[in-house]
N, C-alpha and C positions, 0 to 999 in steps of 0.2 A: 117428674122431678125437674124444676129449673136451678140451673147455675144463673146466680145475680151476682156483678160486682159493682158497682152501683150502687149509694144509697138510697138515690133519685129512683129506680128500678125497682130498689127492692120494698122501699114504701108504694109504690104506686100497685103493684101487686097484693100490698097486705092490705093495702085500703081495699080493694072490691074484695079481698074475702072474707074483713071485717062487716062488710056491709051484710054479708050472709050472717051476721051474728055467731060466729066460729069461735072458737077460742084458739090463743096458739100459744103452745108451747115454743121453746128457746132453749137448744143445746148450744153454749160457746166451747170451742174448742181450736187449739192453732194445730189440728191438721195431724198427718202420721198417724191417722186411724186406725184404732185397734178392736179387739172385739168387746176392751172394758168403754171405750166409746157409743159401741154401735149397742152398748146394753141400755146406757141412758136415753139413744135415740129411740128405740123401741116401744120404753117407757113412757116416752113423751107422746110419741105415736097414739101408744095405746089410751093414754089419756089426753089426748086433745084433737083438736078439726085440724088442727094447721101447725105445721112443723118444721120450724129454722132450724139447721144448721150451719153455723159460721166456721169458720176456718181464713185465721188469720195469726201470722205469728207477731206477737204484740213486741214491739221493740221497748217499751219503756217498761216492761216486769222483767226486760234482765240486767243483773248489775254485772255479769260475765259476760263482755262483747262476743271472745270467744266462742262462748257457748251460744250466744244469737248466730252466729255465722254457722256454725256446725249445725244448728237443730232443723231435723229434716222438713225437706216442703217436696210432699206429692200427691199435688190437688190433684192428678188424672184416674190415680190410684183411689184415691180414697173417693172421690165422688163413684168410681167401679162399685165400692165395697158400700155406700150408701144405696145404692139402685134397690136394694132389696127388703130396704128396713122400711118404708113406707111416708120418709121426709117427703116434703113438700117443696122446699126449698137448700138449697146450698149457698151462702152467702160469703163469695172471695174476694174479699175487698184490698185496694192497695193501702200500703200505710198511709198516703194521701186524702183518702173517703174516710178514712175513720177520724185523721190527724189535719184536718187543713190546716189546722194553724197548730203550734205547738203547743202540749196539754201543761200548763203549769198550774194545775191544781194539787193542791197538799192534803193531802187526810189525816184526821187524826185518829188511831183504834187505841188507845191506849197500849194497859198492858197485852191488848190480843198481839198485839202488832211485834213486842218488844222480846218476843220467847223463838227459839229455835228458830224456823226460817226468818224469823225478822230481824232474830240477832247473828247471822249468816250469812244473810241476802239483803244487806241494807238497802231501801230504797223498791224491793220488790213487790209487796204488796200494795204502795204508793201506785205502783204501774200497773198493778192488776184491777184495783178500784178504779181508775183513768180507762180500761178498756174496755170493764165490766160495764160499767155506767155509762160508757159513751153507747156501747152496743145495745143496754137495756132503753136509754133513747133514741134510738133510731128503731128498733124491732119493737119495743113496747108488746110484749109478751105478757100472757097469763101464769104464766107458769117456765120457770127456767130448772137444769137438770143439770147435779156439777156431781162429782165421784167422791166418796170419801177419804180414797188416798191422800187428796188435798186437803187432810183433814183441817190446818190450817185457813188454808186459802178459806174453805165454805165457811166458819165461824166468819172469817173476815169479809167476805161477800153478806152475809145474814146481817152482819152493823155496817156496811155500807147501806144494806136497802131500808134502814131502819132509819138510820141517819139523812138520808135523802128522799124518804118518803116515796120510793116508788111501789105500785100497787101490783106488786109481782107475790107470788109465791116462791121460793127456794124450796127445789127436792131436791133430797140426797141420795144416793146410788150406793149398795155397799161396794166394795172394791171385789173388781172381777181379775182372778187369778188363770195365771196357766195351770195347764195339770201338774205339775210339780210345787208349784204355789208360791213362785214366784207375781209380787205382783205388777200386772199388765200394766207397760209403759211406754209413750212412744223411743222415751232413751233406752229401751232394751238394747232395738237393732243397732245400737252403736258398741254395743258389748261382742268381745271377741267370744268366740264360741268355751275358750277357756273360763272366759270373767261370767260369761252367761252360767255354766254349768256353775262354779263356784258361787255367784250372787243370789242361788236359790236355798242356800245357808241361812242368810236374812230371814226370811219369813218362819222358813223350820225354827231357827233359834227362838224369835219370835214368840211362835206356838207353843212351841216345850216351856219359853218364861210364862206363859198363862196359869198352868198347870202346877206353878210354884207363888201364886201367890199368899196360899197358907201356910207356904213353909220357908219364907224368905222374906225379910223387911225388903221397904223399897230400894233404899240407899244401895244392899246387898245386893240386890235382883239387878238393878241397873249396872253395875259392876260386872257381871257374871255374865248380862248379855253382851257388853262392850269389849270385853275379855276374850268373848268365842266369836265376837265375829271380826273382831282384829287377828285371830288367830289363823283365820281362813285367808289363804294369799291369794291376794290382790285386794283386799277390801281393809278398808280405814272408816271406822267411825269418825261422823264430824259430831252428831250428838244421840244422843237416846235421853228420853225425860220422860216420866211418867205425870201424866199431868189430870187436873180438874178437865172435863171433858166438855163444861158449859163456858169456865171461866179462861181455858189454857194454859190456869198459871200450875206451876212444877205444885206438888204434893210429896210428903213423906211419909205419911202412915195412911195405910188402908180404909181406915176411918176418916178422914178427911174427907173423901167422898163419894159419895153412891156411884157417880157415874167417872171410873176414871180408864186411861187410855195411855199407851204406850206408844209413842211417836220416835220415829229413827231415820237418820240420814245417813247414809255410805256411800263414799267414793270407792266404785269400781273400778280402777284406773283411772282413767279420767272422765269416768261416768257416774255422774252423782243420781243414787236414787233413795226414793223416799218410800217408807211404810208405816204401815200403825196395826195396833192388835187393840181390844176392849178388853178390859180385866172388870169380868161381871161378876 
């Protein structure tokens, strides 16, 4: 496995093992690797010759300075924890190689853009299309591997590569939980051991609303989840929507659509994380 930070470096590499006619996969990731990371690593492994992993924490997907300064960087750790998954490459580039010049590109995702995270994080997915795209031209991958946690983010990655025509495939990962079923994030380790044990109410709540969607309209159900998990101290709902799973946008009866999905954000103190459940 090589560490490249370099874009100079790390195309000069993929060119000779293009020339082997290889395919390669592409996991982006900014770092603080977990085992819901190293499952799409694996993944990708298993399906392709050649295997990037990036690691790089994108300054323009956050609109909380804050939380750019706080979120962890431990490239020495985490290249340890890739040595075993079978990547090819590690790619740690400065914000300089990726950002020579400043990225003032605008995208437009409609209403994908304008639902929960987009109406909470204004201007974040703006910075995740600018990262994603910059990194899909420079690696020029067969195949790229994002988690479903972000349930978000992958609809809005699948219409950027639509919209820009690159010749990639988008795979989705379901979301890899801890044994308790909390799901795997690098903001976990910022959770005190209190908010950690308490934040695994999330997902339980979660799972019990699954199991109520024949005996609960949605309007009801969403109330009910936001209810018990404000009730659990330390945690604040910022939102829960139950939404179209293709389209994102909010839904209110069960017949609306074959494919819908439960989406949630909670501040854990001052650790915001995010889940989703499928109501099949």
């Amino acid at each position: 496995m090589k560490l490249l930070k370099t874009v100079s470096e790390l195309q000069f590499v993929l060119a000779e093992k293009r020339q082997k006619h290889g395919t390669i996969g592409f996991v982006p990731t900014m770092g603080a690797l977990h085992p819901g990371h190293l499952a799409l690593v694996r993944q990708a492994v298993a399906e392709n010759d050649v295997v990037v992993v990036s690691i790089f924490v994108n300054p323009t997907q956050f609109n909380d300075k804050n939380d750019l300064l706080h979120y962890p960087r431990t490239l020495e750790a985490d290249c340890e924890q890739l040595k075993d998954t079978g990547a090819t490459i590690v790619f740690a580039p400065s914000v300089e190689e990726i950002y020579p010049e400043p990225d003032t590109r605008r995208f437009d995702f409609g209403n994908l853009a304008t639902v929960m995270e987009g109406k909470f994080r204004p201007g974040h997915f703006n910075g995740v299309a600018q990262v994603v795209s910059r990194l899909f031209d420079i690696v020029k991958p067969d195949r790229a591997y994002f988690g479903e946690k972000d349930f978000q983010q992958l609809a809005i990655i699948r219409a950027m590569v639509k919209q820009l025509d690159f010749p990639v495939e988008i795979i989705s990962h379901p979301i890899v939980r801890e044994a308790n079923g909390l799901a795997m994030s690098s903001r976990n380790t910022r959770l005190s051991p209190e908010l950690r044990k308490n934040a695994v109410e999330i997902s339980r709540i979660l799972f019990e609303s699954q199991k109520k969607k024949n005996q609960l309209s949605i309007p009801a159900l969403k109330q009910e989840v936001i209810d018990r998990v404000n009730a659990v101290a330390g945690l604040e709902t910022e939102y829960f929507e139950i939404i179209d799973g293709d389209s994102l946008q909010i839904v209110n009866d069960w017949n609306d659509s074959p494919f819908i999905v439960g989406c949630i954000a909670v501040h854990a103190g001052e650790v915001r994380l995010i889940d989703n459940v499928f109501f099949r």
